[in-house]
N, C-alpha and C positions, 0 to 999 in steps of 0.2 A: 672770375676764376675759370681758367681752361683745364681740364684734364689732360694730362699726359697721354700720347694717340695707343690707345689700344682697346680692347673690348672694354666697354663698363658693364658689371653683372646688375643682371635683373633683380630686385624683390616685392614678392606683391605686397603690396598696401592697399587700404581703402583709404579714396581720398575722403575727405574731411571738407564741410562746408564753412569758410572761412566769412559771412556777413558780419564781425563789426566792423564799425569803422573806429578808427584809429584818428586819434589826434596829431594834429600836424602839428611837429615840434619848430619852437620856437629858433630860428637860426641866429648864434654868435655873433654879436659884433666883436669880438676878441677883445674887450674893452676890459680893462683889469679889475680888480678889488677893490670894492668903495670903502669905507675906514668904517670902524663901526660895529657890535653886531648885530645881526640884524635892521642894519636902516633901509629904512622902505623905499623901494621904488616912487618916483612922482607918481602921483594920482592911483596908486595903491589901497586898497582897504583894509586895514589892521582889523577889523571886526570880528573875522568869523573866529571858533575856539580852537587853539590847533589839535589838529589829529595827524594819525599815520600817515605817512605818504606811503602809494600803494608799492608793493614790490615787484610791479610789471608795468608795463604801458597798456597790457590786453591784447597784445598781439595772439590770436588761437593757436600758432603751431607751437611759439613757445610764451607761455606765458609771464614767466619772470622777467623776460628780457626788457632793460631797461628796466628806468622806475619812476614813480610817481610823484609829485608835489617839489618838482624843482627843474631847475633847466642849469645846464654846465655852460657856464661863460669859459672857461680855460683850463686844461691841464695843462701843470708843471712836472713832469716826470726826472728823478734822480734814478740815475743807476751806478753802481759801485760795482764794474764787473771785474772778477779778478781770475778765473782762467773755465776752460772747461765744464758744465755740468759740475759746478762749484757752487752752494749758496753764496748771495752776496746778498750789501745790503740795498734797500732801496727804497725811496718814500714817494709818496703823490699827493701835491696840493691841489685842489680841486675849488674853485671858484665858482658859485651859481648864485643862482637867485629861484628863491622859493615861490613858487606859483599857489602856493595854501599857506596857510598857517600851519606850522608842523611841530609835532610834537618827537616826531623821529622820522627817517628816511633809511633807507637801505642804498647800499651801492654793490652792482654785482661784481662778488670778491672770492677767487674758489683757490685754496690749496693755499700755500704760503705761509708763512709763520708771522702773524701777527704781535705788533710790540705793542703801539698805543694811538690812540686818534684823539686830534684836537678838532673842536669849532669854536672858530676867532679864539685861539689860541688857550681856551679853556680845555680841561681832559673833559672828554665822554666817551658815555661806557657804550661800549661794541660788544656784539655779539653775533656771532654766526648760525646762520638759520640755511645748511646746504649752500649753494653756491651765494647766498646773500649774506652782506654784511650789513649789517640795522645797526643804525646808531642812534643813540637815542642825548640828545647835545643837553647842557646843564641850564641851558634855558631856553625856552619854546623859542620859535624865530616865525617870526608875521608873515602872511604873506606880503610878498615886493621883496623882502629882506634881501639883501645881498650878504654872502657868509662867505667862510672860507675851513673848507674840510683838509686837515693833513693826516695822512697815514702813513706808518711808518712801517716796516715790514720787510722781514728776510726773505729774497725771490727766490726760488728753487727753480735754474735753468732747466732741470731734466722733465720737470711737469708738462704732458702733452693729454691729448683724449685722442679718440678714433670714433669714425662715422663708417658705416657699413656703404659709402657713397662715394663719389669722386672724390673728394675732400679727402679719404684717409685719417692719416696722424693729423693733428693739430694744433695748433700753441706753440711753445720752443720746442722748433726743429737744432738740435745739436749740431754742429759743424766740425773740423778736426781743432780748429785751433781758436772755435767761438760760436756762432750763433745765427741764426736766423728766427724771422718770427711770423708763423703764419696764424693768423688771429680766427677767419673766417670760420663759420658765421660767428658761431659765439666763444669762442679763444680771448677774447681780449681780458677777460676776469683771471686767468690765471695769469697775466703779465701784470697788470694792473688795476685799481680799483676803478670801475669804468658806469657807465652810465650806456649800457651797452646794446642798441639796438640801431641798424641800418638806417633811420631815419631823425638819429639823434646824436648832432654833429656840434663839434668844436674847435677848436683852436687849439696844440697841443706845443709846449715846449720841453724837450728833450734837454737834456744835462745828464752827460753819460761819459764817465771815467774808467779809464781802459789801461791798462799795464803797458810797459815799455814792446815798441814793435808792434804794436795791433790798433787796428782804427775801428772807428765805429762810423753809424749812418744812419740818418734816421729821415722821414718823411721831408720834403720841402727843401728851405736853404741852411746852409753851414754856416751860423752866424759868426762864429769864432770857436778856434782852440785856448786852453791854457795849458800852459806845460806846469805841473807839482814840483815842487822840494825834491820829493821821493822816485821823482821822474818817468810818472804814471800823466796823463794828459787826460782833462777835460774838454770833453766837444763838448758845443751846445746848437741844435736844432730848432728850428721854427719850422712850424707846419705850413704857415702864413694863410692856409684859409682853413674852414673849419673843413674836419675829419671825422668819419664814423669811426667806431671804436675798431669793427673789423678790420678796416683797410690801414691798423696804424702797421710800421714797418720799424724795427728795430734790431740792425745788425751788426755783427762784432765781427773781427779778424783780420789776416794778414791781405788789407786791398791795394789795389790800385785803381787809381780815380782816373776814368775818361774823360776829356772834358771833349763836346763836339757843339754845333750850334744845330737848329732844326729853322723851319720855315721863320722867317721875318726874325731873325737873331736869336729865336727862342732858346734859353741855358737846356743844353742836353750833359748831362752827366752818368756814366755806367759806373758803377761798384763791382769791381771785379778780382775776386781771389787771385793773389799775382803768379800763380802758377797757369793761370787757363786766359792771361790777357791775348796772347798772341793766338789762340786756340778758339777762339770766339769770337774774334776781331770780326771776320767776315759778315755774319749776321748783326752781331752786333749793331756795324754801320749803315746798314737798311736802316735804321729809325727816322730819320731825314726823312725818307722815300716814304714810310710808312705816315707818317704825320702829314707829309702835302698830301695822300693819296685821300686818307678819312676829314683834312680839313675839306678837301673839296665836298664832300659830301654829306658832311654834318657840321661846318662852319667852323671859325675859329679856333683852337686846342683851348680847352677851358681854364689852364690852371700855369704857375707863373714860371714852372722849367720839367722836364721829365728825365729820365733813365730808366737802365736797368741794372738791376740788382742778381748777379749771378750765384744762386745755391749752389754751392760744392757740398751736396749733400744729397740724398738718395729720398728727394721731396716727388710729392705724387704728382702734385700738381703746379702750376705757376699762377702765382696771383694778381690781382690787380691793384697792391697796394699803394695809395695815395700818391700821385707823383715820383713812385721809384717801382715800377712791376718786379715781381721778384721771376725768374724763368729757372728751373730746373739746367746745371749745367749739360746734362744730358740733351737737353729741347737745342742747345746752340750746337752743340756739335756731331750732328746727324746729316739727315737730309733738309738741304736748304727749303723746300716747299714745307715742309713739317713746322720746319724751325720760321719760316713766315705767317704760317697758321695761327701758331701762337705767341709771335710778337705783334699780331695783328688782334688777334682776340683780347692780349690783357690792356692794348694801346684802347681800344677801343672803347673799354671797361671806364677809359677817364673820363669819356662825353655820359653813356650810359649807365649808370649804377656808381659811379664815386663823384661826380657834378650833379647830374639828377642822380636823386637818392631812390631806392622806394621805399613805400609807404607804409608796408608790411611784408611779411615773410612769402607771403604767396602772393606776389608781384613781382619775386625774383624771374619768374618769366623775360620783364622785359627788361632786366641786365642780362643774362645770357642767354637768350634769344636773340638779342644783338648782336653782342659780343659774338656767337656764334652766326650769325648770315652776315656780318660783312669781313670776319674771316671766311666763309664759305665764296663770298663774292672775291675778297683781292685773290685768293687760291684761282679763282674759274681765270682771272684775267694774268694769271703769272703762273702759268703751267702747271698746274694741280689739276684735280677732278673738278669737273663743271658744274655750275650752280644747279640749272636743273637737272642732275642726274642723281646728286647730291639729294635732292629735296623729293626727287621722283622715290629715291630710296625709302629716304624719311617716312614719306607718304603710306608706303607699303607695310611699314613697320609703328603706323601709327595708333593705333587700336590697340596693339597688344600692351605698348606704352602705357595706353590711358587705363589699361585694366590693372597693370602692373604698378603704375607708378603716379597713378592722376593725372586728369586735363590739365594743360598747361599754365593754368591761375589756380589750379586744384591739388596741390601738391600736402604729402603729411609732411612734419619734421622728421621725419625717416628718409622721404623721395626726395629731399627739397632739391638737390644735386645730383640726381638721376639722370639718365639721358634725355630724359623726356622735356628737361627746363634747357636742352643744347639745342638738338638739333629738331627736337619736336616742338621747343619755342621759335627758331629759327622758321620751321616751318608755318607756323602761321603768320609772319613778317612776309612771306613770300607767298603766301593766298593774297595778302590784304594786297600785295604790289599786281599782282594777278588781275586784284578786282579791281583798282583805280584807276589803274597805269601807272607807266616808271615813272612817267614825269607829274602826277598827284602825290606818288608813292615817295618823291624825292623831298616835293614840300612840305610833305606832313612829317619826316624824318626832320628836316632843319627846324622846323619849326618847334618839333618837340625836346632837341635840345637846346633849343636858344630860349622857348618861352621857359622851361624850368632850370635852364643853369642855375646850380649853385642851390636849387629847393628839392623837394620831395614831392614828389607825382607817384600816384598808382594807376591800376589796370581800369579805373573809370575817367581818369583825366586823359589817361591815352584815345581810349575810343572816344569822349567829347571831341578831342581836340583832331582826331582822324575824321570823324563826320563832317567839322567845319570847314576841312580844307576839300573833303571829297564833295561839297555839297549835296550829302544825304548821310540820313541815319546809320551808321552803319553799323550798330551796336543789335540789327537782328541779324549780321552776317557774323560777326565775331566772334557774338555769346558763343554760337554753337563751336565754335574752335578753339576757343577758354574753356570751354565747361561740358559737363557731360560726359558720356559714355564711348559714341560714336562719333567719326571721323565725319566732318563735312564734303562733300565733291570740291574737285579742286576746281577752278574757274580755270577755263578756255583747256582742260585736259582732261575730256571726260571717258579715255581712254585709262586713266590711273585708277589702279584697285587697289584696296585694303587688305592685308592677307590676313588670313580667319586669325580668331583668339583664341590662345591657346593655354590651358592653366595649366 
């Protein structure tokens, strides 16, 4: 996610010491619903007595997120939209397989008018506990079990929250003539019933029915239309690989589809409100350019077509949603350098942070951290302000950051999206190139998205996997640049000062 270019405000926080670790979730083979309820996985243990599945993963900054005692093999997502900031109806089958024996599970579910929830097509009883939905199914299910959750449920498009941080509004952003959907971080519970944390991904298929004249869009490829009786049309979408809950994308409205190709035939597709196709054309078709420029330098695009997704709507930010970036129409029709900043940053967002996942909430460093220095890099090399002057900035401004808003793996659920995870993540990506050289600095880049395409990596798999490529430790130069108080000296510039802190 990039913010829209302008001041972001400061608030102080104490950062928060974030030591557990977090279980690495199991990744999707997108493999469908085995018959049955309850049938166990091979080499499963039915033994133990089912209990609760917890209603978080343990993540410290938020703790509910996500939930315990099960892993999502597939969402089926239905939507019934029928015009503006209109209830409609809409339901979600939800495919997993239980990792305990459970006697109930939660899925995080906030706002929306609840009808009824089946598992393996029995009723059970639901019950809302704040943004959790516990369900408690009419007969325990083993661990291995494979099951199948439906919920049925009136959506309320106008349901949004707000963060006192870049993020802003979030969840359905309204549009004049339908919808957009920004999820991040944790929006995805008021769209849908979700299994909802950055590091807990699946396969997701969209079925989304739209009144005459208006289309819809949703992550990955368009498998087919149906045209109704009533003359309202069914899309249906495929994710095609698995999806964290935030980055799903679900849009409505009067579009027009781009179609263009990017490096080695790759499907480039834009969704474009048809009053702004000709009006954003220009930037627009930089995506090409944009994709050879990051595959040279982080390897292959990881995922199976890209576009963009234009808000015609007064969004704060542009996102890095799965295979479709959503950009503020404002971000395309500005200044071309602006408007490359940020289809470089959320492009970027596909190798870093939606391929590799992270592993918890204060890891969001090295998504935008990234995301932010090799937008600060294609800017230095395409008429923008220059990388080091950019980062000489950063440098100076980096104390008051860490007082304000936590080191940059030390963030609260307050900071998470503060300046400090942009360009003060950024900067520490440009010590460590600093300390190794460009050309160490380059290999330990491809290497970290090639070894974890497609998994979940945090801020200790980073520094492992930087030390092996610099051959040395480099986790006593780092810590202090993740953690702590105080800004480190920058290597080979020992002419840069910190400006004092100021409360």
């Amino acid at each position: 996610m990039k913010a829209v270019t302008g001041a972001v405000t400061l608030a102080t926080a104490v950062a928060v010491a974030a030591a557990a670790t977090l279980a690495r979730n199991a990744e999707s083979d997108g493999a469908g619903p085995r018959p049955g309820h309850g049938t166990p996985a091979p080499g499963a243990s039915a033994g133990a007595a089912p209990a609760p599945g917890a209603p978080g993963i343990g993540d410290p900054l938020m703790p509910n997120a996500g939930n315990g005692g099960y892993t999502v093999r597939r969402y089926t997502l239905d939507f019934d939209w029928r015009a503006p900031r209109t209830p409609f109806e809409a339901g979600a089958t939800i495919s997993a397989t239980a990792t305990q024996a459970l006697s109930r599970f939660d899925l995080d579910f906030a706002g929306n008018a609840l009808h009824r929830v089946t598992v393996d097509g029995a009723p059970a009883a639901a019950e809302r506990h704040g943004d959790e939905l516990v369900v408690t199914p009419a007969r325990p299910i083993p661990r291995g079990g494979a099951f199948t959750v439906r919920v049925a449920y009136t959506a309320d498009p106008t349901q949004g929250r707000h963060r006192d941080d870049a993020i802003q509004n979030y969840g359905w952003v309204p549009t004049a003539d339908g919808t957009v959907v920004c999820a991040q971080p944790d929006g995805a519970k008021m769209i849908f019933p979700a299994n909802d944390h950055p590091s807990l991904r699946a396969p997701v298929t969209f079925r989304i029915t739209t009144p005459p004249g208006l289309s819809a869009v949703a992550n990955g490829r368009l498998v087919g239309t149906t045209r109704r009786p009533d003359g309202r049309t069914r899309w249906t979408y495929d994710s095609e690989q698995p999806i964290a809950a935030q980055l799903v994308q679900m849009a409505i409205g009067r579009f027009t589809f781009v179609d263009s190709e990017g490096p080695r035939g790759l499907p480039v597709r834009d969704v474009v409100p048809d009053g702004l196709v000709a009006d954003t054309e220009e930037y627009r078709s930089l995506t090409p350019d944009h994709l050879a420029w990051l595959e040279e330098r982080l390897g292959p695009y990881p995922f199976r077509r890209y576009g963009v997704l234009v808000g015609d709507t007064d969004l704060p930010v542009a996102l890095e949603t799965q295979s479709l970036s959503v950009l503020p129409r404002d971000d395309l029709l500005g200044d071309r350098v602006d408007a490359e900043r940020d289809l470089v940053h959320e492009l970027t967002h596909h190798w870093t942070g939606d391929s590799v996942a992270i592993r918890r909430w204060s890891d969001l460093w090295l998504s935008e951290g990234h995301a932010r220095f090799y937008e600060r890099l294609y800017s230095d090399e395409h008429g923008g302000t220059g990388l080091e002057s950019a980062m000489r900035a950063a440098y100076e401004q980096h104390d008051q950051w860490r007082h304000d808003e936590g080191a940059p793996a030390e963030p609260t659920e307050a900071t998470l999206f503060k300046v400090m995870r942009y360009d003060g993540s950024a900067l520490v990506l440009f010590a460590l190139r600093e300390k190794v050289g460009e050309e160490t600095f380059e290999k330990i880049e491809r290497a970290w998205v090639g070894t974890y395409q497609g998994r979940v990596a945090g801020t200790r798999d980073f520094v492992a996997l930087a030390s092996r490529f610099a051959g040395e430790d480099l986790a006593p130069f780092l810590t202090p640049w993740l953690y702590g108080a105080h800004t480190p000296p920058m290597p080979g510039h020992p002419d840069w000062r910190v400006d004092p802190v100021e409360d």
